[in-house]
C-alpha positions in Angstrom: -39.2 -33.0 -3.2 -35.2 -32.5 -3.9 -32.8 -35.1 -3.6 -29.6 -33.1 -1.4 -26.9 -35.9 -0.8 -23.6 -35.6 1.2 -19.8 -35.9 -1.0 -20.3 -39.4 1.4 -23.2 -40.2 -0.2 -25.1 -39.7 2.3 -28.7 -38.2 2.3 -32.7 -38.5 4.2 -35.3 -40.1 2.9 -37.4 -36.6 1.9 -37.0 -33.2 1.9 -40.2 -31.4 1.8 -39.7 -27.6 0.5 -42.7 -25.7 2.3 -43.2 -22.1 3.2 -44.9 -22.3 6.0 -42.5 -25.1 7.5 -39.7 -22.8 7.5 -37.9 -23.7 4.2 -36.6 -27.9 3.9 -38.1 -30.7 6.5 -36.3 -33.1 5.8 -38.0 -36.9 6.8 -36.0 -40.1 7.8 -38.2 -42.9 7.4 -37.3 -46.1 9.1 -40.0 -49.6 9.1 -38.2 -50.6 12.6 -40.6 -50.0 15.9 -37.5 -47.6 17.3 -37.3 -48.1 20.8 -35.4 -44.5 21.2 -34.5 -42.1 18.9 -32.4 -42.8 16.1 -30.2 -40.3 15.2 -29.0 -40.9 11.4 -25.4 -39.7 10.2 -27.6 -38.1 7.1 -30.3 -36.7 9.6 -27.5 -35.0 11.8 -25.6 -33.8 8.4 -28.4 -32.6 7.3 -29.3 -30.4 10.4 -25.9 -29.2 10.6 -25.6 -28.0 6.7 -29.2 -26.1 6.3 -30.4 -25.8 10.1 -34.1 -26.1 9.6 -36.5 -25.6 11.8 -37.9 -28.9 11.9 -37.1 -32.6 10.9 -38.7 -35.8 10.9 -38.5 -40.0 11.7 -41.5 -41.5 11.0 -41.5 -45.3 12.4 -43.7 -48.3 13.3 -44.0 -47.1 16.8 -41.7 -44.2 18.9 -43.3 -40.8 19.4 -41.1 -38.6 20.7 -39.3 -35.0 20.1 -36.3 -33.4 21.0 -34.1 -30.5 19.7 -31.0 -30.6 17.9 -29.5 -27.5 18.2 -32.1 -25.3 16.8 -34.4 -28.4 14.9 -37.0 -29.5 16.8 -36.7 -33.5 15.6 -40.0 -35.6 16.0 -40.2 -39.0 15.7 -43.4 -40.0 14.8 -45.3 -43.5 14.5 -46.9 -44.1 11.0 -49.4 -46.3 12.4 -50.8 -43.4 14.5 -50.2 -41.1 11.3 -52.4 -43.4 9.2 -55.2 -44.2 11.9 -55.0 -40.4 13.2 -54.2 -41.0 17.1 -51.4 -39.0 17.1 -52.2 -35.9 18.9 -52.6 -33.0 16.0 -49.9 -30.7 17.6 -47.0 -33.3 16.6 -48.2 -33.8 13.1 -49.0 -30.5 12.3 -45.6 -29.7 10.5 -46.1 -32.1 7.9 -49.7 -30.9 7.3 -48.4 -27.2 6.6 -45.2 -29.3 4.6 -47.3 -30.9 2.7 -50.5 -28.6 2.4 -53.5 -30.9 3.7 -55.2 -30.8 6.5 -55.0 -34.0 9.3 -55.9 -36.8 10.0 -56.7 -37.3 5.8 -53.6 -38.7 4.1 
């Protein structure tokens, strides 16, 4: 895990380093249930400085992804992380980040 914050002070949650993942995820969590996305100044800083290939928002409840320029952004709901009804295909980047295989946590 690294710590990468802005001159603003700015910074996500997590950055997870992985091989497989492209290089840095980095991982916004947020204990709201997000109604729509949520797109953090430190998320979009982020994105713009190192341009990985994908990001995350884990959240109490929105599912949803969406590019941002060339970062495919998923929001994901740690309820459905934890219980393991979130379809594999959008958790699958943080199993290769992270090196386990889902639903186990």
């Amino acid at each position: 895990m690294l710590n990468l914050r802005t001159l603003a002070q700015a910074e996500v949650d997590f950055v997870v380093a992985g091989e497989s993942s492209g290089g840095m995820v980095p991982v916004e969590v947020k204990y709201a249930a997000l109604r729509r996305p949520e797109r953090t100044r430190a998320l979009r800083n982020f994105i713009g400085n190192y341009q990985p290939k994908e990001a995350g928002v884990v959240n109490q409840g929105l599912s949803h992804v969406e590019q941002i320029g060339g970062t495919t952004v998923r929001w994901l709901p740690l309820p459905g992380l934890l219980q393991a009804t979130v379809p594999l295909d959008t958790t699958r980047w943080m199993c290769r980040a992270w090196t386990i295989s889902a639903p186990v946590w």
